[in-house]
PDB file of the backbone (N, CA, C, O) and the ligand in Angstrom, with CONECT records:
HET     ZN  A 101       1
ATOM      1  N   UNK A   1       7.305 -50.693  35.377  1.00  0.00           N
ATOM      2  CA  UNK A   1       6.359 -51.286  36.325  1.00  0.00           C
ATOM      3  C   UNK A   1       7.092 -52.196  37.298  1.00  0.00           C
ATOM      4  O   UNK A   1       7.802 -53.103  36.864  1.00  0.00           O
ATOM      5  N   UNK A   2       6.928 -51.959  38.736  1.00  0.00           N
ATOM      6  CA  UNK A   2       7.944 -52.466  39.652  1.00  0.00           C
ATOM      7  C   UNK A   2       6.728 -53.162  40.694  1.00  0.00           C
ATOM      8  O   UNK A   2       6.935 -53.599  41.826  1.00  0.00           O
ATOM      9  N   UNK A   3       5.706 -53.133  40.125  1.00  0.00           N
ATOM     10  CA  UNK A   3       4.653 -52.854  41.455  1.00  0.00           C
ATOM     11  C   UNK A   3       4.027 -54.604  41.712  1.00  0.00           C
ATOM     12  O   UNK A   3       3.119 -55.130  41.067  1.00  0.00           O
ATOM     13  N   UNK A   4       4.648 -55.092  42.583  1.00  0.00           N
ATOM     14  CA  UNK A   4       4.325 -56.271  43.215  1.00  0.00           C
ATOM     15  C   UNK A   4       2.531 -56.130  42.986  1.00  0.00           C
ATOM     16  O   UNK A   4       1.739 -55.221  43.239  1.00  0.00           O
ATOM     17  N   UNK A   5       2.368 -57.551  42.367  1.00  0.00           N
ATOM     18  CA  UNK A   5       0.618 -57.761  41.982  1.00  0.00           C
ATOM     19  C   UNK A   5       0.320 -57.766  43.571  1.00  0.00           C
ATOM     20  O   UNK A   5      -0.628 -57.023  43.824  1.00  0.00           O
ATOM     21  N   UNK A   6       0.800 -58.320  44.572  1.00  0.00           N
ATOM     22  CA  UNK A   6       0.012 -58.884  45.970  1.00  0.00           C
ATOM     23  C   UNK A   6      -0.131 -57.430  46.204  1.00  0.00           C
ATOM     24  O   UNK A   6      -1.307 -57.367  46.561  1.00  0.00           O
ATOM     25  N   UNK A   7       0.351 -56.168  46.228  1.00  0.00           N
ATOM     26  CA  UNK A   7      -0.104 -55.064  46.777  1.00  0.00           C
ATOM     27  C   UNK A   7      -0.726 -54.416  45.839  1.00  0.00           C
ATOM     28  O   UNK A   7      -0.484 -53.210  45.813  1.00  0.00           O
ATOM     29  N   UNK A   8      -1.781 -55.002  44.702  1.00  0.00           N
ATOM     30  CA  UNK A   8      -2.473 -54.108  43.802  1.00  0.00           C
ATOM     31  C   UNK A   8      -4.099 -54.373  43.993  1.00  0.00           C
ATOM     32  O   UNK A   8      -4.611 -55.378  44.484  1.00  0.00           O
ATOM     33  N   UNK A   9      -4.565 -53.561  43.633  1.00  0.00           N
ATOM     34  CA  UNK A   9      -5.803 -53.800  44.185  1.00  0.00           C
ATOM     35  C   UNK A   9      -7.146 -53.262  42.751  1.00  0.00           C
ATOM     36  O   UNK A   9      -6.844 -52.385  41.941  1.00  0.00           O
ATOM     37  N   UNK A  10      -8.388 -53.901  42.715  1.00  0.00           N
ATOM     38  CA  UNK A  10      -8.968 -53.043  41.813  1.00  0.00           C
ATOM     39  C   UNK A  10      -9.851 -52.261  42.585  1.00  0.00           C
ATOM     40  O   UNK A  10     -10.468 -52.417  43.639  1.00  0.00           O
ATOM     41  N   UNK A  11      -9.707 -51.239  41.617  1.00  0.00           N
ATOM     42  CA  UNK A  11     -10.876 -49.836  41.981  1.00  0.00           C
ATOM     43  C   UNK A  11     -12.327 -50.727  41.796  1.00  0.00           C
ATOM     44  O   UNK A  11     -12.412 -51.612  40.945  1.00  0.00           O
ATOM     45  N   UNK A  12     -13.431 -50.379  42.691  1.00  0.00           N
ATOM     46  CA  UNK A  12     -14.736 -50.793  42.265  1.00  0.00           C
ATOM     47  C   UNK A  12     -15.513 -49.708  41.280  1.00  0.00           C
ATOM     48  O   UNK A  12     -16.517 -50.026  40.643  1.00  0.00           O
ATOM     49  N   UNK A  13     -15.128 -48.846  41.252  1.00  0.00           N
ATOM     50  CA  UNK A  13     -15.804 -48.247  40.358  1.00  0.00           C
ATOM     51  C   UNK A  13     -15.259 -47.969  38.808  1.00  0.00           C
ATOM     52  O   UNK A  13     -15.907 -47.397  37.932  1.00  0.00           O
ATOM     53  N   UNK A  14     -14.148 -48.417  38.702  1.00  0.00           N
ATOM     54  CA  UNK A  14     -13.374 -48.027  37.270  1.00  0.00           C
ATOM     55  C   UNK A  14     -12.483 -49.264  37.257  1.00  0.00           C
ATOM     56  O   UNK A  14     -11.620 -49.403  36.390  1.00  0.00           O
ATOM     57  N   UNK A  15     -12.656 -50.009  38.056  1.00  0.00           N
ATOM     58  CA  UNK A  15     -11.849 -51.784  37.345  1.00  0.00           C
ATOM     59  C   UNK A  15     -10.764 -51.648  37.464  1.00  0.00           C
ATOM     60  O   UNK A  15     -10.327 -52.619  38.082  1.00  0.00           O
ATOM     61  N   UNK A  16      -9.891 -50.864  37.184  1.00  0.00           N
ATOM     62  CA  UNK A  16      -8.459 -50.217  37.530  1.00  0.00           C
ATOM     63  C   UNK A  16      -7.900 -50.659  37.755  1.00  0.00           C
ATOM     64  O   UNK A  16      -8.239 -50.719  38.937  1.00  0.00           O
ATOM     65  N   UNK A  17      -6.899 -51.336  37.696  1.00  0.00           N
ATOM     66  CA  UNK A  17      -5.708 -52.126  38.947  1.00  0.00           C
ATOM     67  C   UNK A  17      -4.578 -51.106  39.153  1.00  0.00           C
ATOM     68  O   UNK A  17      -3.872 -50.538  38.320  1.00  0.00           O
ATOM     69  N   UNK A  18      -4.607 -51.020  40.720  1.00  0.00           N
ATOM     70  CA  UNK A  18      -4.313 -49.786  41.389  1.00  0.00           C
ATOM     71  C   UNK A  18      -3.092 -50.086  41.954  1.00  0.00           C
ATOM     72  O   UNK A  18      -3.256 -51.304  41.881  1.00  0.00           O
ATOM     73  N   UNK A  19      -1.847 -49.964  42.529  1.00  0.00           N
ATOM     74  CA  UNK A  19      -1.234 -50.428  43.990  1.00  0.00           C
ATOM     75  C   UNK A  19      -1.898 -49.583  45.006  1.00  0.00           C
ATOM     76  O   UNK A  19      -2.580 -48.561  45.084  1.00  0.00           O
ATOM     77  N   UNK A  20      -1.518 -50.248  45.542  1.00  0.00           N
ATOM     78  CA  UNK A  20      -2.810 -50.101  47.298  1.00  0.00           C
ATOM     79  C   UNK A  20      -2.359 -48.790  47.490  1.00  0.00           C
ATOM     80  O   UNK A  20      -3.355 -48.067  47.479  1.00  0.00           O
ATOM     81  N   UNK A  21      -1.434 -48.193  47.644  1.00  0.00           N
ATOM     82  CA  UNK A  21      -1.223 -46.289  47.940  1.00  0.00           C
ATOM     83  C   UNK A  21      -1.639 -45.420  47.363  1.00  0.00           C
ATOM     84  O   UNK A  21      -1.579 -44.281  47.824  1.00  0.00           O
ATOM     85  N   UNK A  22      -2.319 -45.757  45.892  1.00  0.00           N
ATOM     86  CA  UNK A  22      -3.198 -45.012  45.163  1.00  0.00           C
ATOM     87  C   UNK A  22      -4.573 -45.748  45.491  1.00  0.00           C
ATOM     88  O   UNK A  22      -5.296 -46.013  44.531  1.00  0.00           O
ATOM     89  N   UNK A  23      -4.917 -46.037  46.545  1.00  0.00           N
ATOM     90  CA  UNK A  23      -6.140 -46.359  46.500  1.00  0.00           C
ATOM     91  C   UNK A  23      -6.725 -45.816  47.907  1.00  0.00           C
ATOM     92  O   UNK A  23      -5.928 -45.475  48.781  1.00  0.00           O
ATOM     93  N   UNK A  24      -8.186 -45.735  48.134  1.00  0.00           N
ATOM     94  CA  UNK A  24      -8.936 -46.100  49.241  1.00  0.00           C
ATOM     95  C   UNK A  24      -9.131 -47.142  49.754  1.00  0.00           C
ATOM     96  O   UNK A  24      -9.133 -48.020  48.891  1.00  0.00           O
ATOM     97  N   UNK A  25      -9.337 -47.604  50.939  1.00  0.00           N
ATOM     98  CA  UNK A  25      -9.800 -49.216  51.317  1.00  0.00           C
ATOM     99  C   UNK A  25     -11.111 -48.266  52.128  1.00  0.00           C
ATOM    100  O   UNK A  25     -10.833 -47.316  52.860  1.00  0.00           O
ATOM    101  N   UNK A  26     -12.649 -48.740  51.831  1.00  0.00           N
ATOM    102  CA  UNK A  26     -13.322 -48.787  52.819  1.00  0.00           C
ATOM    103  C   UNK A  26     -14.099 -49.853  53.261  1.00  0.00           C
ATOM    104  O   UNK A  26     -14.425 -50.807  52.554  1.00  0.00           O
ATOM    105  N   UNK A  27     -14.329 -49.729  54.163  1.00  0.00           N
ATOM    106  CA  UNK A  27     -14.798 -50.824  55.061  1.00  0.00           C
ATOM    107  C   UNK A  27     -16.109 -50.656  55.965  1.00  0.00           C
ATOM    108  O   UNK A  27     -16.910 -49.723  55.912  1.00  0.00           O
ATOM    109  N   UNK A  28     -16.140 -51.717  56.764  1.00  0.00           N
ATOM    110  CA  UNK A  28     -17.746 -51.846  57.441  1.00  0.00           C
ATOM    111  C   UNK A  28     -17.243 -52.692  59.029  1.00  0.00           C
ATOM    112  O   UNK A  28     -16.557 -53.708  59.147  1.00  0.00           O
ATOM    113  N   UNK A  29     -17.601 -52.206  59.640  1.00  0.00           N
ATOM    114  CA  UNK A  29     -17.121 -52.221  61.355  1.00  0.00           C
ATOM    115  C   UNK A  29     -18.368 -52.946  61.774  1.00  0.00           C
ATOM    116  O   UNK A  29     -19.401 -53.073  61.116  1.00  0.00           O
ATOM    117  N   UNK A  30     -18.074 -53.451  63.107  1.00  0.00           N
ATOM    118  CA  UNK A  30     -19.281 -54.415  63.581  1.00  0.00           C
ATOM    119  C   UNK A  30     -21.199 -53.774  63.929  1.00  0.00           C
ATOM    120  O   UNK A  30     -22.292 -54.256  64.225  1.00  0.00           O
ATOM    121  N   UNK A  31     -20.429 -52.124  63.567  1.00  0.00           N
ATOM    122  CA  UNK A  31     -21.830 -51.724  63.755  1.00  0.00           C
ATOM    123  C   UNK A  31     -22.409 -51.333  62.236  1.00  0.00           C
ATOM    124  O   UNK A  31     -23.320 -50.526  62.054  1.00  0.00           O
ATOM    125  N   UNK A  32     -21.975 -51.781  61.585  1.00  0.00           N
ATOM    126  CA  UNK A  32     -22.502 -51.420  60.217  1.00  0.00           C
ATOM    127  C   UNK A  32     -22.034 -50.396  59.537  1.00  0.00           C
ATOM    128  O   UNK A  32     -22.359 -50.217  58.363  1.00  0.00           O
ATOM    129  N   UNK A  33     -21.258 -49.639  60.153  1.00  0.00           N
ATOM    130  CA  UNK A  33     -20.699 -48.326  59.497  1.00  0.00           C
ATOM    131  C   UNK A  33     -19.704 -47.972  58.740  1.00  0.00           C
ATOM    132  O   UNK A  33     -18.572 -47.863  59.213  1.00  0.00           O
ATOM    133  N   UNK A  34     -19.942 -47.766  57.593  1.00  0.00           N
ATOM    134  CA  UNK A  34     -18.873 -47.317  56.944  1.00  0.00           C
ATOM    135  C   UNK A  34     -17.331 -46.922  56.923  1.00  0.00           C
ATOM    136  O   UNK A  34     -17.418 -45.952  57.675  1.00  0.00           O
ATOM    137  N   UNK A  35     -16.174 -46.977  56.641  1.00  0.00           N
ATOM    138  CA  UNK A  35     -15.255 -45.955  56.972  1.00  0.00           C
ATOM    139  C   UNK A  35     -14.030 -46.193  55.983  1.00  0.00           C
ATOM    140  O   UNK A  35     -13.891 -47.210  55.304  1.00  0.00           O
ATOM    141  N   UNK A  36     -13.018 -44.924  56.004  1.00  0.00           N
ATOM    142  CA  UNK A  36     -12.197 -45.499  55.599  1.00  0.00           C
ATOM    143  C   UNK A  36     -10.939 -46.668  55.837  1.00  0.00           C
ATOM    144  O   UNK A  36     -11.679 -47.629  55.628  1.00  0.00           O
ATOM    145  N   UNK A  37     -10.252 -46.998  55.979  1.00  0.00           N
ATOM    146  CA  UNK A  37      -9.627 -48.251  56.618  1.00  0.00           C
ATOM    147  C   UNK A  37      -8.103 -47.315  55.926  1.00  0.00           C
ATOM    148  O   UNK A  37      -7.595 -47.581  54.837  1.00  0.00           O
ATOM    149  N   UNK A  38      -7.598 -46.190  56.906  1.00  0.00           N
ATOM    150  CA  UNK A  38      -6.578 -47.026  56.341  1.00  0.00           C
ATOM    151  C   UNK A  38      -5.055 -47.310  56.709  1.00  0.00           C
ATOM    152  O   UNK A  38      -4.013 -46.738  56.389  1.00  0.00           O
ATOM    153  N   UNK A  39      -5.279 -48.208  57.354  1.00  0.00           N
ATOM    154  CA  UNK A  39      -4.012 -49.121  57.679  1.00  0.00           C
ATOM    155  C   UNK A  39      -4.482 -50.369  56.583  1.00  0.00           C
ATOM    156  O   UNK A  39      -3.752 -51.334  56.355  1.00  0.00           O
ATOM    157  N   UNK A  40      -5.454 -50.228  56.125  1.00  0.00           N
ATOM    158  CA  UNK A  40      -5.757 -51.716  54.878  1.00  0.00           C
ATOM    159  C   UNK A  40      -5.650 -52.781  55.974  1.00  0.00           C
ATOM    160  O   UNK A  40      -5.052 -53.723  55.456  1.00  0.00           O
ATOM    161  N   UNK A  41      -5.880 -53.007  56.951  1.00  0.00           N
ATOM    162  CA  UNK A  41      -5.848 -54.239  57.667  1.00  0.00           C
ATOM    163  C   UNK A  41      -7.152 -54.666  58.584  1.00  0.00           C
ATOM    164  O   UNK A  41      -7.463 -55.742  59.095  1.00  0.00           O
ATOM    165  N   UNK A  42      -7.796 -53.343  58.576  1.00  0.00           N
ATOM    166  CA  UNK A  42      -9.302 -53.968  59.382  1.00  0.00           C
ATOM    167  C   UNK A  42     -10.088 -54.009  58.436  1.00  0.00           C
ATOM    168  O   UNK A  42     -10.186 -53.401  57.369  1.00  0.00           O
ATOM    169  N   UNK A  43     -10.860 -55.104  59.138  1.00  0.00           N
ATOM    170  CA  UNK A  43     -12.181 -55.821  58.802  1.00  0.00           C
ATOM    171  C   UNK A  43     -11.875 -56.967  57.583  1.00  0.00           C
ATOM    172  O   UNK A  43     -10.876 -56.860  56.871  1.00  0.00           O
ATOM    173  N   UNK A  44     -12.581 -57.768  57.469  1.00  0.00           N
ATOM    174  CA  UNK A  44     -12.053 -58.715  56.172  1.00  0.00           C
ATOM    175  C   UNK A  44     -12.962 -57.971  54.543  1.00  0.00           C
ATOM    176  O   UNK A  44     -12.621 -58.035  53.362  1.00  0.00           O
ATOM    177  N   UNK A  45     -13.855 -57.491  55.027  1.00  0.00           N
ATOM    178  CA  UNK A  45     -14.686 -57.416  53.839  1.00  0.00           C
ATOM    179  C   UNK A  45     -14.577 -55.383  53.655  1.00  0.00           C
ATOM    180  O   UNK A  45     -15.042 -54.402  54.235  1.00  0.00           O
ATOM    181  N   UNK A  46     -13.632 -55.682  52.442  1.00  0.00           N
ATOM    182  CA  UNK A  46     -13.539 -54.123  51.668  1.00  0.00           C
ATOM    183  C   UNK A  46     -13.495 -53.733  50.666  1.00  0.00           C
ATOM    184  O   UNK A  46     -12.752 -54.482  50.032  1.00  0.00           O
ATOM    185  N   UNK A  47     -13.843 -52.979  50.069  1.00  0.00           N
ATOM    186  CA  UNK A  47     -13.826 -52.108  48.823  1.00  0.00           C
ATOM    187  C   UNK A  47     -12.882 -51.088  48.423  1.00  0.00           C
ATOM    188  O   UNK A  47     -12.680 -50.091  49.116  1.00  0.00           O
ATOM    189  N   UNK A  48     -12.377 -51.280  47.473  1.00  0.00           N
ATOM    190  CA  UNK A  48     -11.178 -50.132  46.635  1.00  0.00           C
ATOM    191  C   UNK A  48     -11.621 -49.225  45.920  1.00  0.00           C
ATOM    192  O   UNK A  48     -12.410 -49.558  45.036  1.00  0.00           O
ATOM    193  N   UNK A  49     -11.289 -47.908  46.056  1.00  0.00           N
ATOM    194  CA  UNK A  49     -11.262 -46.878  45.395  1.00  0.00           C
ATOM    195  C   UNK A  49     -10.130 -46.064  44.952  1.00  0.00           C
ATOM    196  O   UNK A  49      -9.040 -46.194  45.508  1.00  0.00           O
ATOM    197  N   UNK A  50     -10.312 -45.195  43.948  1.00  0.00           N
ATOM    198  CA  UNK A  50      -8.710 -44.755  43.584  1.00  0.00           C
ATOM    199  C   UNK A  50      -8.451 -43.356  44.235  1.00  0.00           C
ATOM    200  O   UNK A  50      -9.275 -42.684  44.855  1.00  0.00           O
ATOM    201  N   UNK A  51      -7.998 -43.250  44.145  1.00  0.00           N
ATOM    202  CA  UNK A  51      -7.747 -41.391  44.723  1.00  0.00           C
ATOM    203  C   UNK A  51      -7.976 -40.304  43.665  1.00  0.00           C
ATOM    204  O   UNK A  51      -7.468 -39.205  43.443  1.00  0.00           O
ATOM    205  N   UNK A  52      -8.868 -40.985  43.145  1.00  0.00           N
ATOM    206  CA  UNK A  52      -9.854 -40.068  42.190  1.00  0.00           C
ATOM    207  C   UNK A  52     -10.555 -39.669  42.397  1.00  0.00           C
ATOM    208  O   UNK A  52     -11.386 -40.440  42.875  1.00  0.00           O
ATOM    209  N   UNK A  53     -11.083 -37.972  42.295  1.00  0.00           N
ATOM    210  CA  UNK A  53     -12.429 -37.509  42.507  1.00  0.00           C
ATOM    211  C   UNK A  53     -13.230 -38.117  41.838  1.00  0.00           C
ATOM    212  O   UNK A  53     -14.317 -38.470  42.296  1.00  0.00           O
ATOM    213  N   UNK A  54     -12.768 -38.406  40.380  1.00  0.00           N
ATOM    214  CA  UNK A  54     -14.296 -39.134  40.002  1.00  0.00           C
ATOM    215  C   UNK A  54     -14.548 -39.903  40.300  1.00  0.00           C
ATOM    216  O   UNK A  54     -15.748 -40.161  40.214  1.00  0.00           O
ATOM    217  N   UNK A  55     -13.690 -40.840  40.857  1.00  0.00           N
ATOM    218  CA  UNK A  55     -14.267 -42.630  41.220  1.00  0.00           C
ATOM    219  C   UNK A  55     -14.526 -41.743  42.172  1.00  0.00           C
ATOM    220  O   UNK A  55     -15.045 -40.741  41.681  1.00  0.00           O
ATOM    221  N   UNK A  56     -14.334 -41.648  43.781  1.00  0.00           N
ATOM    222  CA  UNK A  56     -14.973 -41.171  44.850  1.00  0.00           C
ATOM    223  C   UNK A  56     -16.306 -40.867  45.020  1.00  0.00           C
ATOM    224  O   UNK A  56     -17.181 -41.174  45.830  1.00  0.00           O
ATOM    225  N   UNK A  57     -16.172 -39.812  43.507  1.00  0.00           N
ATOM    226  CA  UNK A  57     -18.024 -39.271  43.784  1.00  0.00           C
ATOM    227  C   UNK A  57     -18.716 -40.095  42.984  1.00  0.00           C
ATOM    228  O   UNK A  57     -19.853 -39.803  42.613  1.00  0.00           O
ATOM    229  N   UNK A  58     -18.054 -41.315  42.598  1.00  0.00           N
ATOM    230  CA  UNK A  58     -19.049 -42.032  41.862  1.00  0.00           C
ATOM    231  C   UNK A  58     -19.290 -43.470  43.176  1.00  0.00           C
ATOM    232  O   UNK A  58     -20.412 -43.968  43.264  1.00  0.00           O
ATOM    233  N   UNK A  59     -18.654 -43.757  43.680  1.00  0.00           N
ATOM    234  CA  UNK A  59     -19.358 -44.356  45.238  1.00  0.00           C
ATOM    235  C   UNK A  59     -20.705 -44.044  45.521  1.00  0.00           C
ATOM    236  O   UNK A  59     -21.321 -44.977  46.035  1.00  0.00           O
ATOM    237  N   UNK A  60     -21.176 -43.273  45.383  1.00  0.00           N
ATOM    238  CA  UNK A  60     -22.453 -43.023  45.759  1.00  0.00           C
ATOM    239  C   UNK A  60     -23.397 -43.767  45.186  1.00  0.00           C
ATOM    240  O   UNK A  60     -24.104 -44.508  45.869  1.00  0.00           O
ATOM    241  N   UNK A  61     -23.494 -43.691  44.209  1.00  0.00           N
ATOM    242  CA  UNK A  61     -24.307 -44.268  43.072  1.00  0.00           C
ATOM    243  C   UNK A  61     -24.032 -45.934  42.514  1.00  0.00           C
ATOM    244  O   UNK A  61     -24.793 -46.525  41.749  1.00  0.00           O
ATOM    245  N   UNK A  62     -23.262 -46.278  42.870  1.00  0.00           N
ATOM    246  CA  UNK A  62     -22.395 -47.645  42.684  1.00  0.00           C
ATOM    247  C   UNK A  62     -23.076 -48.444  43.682  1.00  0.00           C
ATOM    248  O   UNK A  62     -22.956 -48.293  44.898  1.00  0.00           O
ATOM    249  N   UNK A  63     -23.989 -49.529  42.940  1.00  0.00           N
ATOM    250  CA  UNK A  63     -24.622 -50.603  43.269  1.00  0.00           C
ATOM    251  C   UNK A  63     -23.753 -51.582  43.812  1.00  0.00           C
ATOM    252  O   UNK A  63     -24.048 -52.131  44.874  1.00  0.00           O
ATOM    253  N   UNK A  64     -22.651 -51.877  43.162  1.00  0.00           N
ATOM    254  CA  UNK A  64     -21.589 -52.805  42.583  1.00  0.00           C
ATOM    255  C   UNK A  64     -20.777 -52.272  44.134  1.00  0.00           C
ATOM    256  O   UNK A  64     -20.195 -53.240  44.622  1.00  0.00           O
ATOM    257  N   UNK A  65     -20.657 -51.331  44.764  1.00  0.00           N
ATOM    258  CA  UNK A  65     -19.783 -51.066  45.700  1.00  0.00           C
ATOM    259  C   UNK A  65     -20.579 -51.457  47.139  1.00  0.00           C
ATOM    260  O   UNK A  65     -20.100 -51.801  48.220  1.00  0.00           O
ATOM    261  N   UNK A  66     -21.838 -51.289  46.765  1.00  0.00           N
ATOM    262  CA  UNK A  66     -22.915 -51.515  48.280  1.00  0.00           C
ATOM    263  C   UNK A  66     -22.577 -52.823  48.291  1.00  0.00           C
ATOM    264  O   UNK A  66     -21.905 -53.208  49.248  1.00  0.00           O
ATOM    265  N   UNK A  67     -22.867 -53.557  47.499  1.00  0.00           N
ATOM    266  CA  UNK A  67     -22.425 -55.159  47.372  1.00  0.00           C
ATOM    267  C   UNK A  67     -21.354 -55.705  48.083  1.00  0.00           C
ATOM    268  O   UNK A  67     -21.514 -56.431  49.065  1.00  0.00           O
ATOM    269  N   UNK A  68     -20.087 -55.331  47.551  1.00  0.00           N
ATOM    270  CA  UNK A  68     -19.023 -55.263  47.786  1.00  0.00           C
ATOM    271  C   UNK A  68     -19.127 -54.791  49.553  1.00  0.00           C
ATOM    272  O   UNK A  68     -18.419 -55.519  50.250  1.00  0.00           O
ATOM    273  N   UNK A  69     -19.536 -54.211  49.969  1.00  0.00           N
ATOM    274  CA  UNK A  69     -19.871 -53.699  51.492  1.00  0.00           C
ATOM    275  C   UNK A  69     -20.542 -53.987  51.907  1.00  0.00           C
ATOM    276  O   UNK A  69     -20.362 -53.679  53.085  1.00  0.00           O
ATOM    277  N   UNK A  70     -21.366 -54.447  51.812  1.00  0.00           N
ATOM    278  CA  UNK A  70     -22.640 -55.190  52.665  1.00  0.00           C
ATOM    279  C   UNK A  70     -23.940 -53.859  52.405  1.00  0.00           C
ATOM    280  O   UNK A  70     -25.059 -54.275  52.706  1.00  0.00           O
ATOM    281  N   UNK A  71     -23.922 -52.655  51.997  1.00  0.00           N
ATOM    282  CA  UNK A  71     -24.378 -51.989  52.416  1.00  0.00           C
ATOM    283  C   UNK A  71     -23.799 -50.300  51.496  1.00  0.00           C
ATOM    284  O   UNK A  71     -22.721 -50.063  50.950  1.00  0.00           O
ATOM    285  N   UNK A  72     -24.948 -49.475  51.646  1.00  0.00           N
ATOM    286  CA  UNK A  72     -24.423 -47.933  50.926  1.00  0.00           C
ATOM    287  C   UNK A  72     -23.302 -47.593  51.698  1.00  0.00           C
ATOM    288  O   UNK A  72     -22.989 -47.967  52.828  1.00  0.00           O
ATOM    289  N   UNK A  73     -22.653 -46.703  50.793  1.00  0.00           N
ATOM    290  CA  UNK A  73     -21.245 -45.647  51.484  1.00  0.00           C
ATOM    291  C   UNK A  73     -22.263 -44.223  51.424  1.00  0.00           C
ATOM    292  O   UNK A  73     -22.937 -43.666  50.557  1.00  0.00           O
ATOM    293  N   UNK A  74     -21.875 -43.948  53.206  1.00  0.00           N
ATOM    294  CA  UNK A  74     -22.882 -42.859  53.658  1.00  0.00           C
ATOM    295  C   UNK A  74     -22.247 -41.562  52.589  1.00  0.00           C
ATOM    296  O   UNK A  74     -21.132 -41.723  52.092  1.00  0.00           O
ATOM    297  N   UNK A  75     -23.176 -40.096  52.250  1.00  0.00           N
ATOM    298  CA  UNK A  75     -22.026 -39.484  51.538  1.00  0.00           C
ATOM    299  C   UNK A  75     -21.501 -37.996  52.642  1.00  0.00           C
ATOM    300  O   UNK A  75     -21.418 -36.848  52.205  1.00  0.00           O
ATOM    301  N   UNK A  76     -21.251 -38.336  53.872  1.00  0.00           N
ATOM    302  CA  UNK A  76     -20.546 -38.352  54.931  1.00  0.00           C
ATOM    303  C   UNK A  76     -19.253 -38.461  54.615  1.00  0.00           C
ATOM    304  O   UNK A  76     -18.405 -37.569  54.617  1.00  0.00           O
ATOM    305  N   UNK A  77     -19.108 -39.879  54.275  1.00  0.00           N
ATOM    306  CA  UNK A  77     -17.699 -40.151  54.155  1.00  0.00           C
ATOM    307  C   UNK A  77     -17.504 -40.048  53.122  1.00  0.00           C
ATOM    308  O   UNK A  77     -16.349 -39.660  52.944  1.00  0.00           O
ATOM    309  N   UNK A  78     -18.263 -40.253  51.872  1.00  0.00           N
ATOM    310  CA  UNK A  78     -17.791 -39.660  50.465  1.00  0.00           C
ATOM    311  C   UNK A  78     -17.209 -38.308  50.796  1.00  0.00           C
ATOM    312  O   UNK A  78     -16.000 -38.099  50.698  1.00  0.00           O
ATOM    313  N   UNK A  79     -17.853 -37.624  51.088  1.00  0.00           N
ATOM    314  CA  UNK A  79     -17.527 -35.927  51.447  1.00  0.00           C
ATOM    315  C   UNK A  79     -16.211 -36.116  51.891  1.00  0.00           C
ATOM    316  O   UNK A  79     -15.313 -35.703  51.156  1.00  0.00           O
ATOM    317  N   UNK A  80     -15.895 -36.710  53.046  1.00  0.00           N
ATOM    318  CA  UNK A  80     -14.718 -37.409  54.444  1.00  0.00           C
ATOM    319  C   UNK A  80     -13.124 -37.415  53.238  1.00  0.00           C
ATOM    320  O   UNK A  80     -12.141 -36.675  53.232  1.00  0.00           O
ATOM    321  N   UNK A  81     -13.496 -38.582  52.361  1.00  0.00           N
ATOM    322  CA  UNK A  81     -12.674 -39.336  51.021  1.00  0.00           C
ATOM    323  C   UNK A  81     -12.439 -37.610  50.379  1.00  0.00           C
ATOM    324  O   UNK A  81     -11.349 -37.064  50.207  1.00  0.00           O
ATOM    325  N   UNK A  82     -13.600 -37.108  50.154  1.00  0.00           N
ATOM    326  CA  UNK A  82     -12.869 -35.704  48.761  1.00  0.00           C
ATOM    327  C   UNK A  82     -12.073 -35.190  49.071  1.00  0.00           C
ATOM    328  O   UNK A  82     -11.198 -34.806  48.294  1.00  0.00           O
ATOM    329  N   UNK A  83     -12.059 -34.895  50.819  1.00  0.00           N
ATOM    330  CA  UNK A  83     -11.942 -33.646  51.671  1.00  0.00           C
ATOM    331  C   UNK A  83     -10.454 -34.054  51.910  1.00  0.00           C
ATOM    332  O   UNK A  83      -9.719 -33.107  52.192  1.00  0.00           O
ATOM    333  N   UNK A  84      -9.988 -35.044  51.863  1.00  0.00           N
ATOM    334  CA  UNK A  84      -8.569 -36.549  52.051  1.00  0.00           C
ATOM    335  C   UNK A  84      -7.606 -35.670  50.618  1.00  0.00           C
ATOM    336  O   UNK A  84      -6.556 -35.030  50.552  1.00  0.00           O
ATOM    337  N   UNK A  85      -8.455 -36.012  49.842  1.00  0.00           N
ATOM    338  CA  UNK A  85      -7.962 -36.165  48.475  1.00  0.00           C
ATOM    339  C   UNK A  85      -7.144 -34.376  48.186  1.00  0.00           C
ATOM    340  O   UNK A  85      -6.042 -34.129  47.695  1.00  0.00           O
ATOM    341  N   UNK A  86      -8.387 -33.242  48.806  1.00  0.00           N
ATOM    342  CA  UNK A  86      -8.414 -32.037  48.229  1.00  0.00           C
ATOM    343  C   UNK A  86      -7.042 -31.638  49.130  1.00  0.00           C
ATOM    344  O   UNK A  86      -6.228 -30.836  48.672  1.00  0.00           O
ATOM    345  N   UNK A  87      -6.871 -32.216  50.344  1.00  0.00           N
ATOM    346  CA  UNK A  87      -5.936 -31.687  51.320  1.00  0.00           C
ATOM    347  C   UNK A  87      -4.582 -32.514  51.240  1.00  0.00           C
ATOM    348  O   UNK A  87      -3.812 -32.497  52.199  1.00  0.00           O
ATOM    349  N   UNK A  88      -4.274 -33.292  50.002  1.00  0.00           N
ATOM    350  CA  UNK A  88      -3.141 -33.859  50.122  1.00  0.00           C
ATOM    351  C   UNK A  88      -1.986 -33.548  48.851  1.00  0.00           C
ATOM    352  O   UNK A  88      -0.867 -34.060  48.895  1.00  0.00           O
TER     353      UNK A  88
HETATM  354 ZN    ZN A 101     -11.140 -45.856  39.989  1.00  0.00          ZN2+
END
């Protein structure tokens, strides 16, 4: 384990402690919208996910993540996140 704590992050849906390159950052823009973030540097207020299909498709349903966002993750971008995951 080499992995500097300042670049680790937890998953919201599986608690996880991640380093940030295995993760998602999404975020919420001044119009309310969802997205992924990732340069990890916009917006102050974000949520971690892992580069897991299951955490991903479990965003949807995750109370605990709307929170965390101000708001639902459309499943737009859930779809957006799989489609990331399936092509890499
Ligand atoms: Zn996770």
């Amino acid at each position: 384990m080499s992995s500097n704590p300042k670049n680790v992050r937890m998953c919201v849906v599986c608690r996880r402690m991640q380093p940030k390159q295995d993760l998602f950052r999404i975020c919420r823009n001044d119009d309310n919208m969802a997205f992924v973030d990732y340069s990890f540097k916009a917006c102050g207020r974000g949520a971690y996910v892992c580069k897991d299909i299951a955490c991903v498709k479990a965003l949807g349903n995750r109370k605990k993540v709307s929170k965390s966002l101000g708001g639902p993750i459309p499943e737009n971008l859930i779809d957006q996140i799989l489609d990331s995951i399936g092509n890499s």
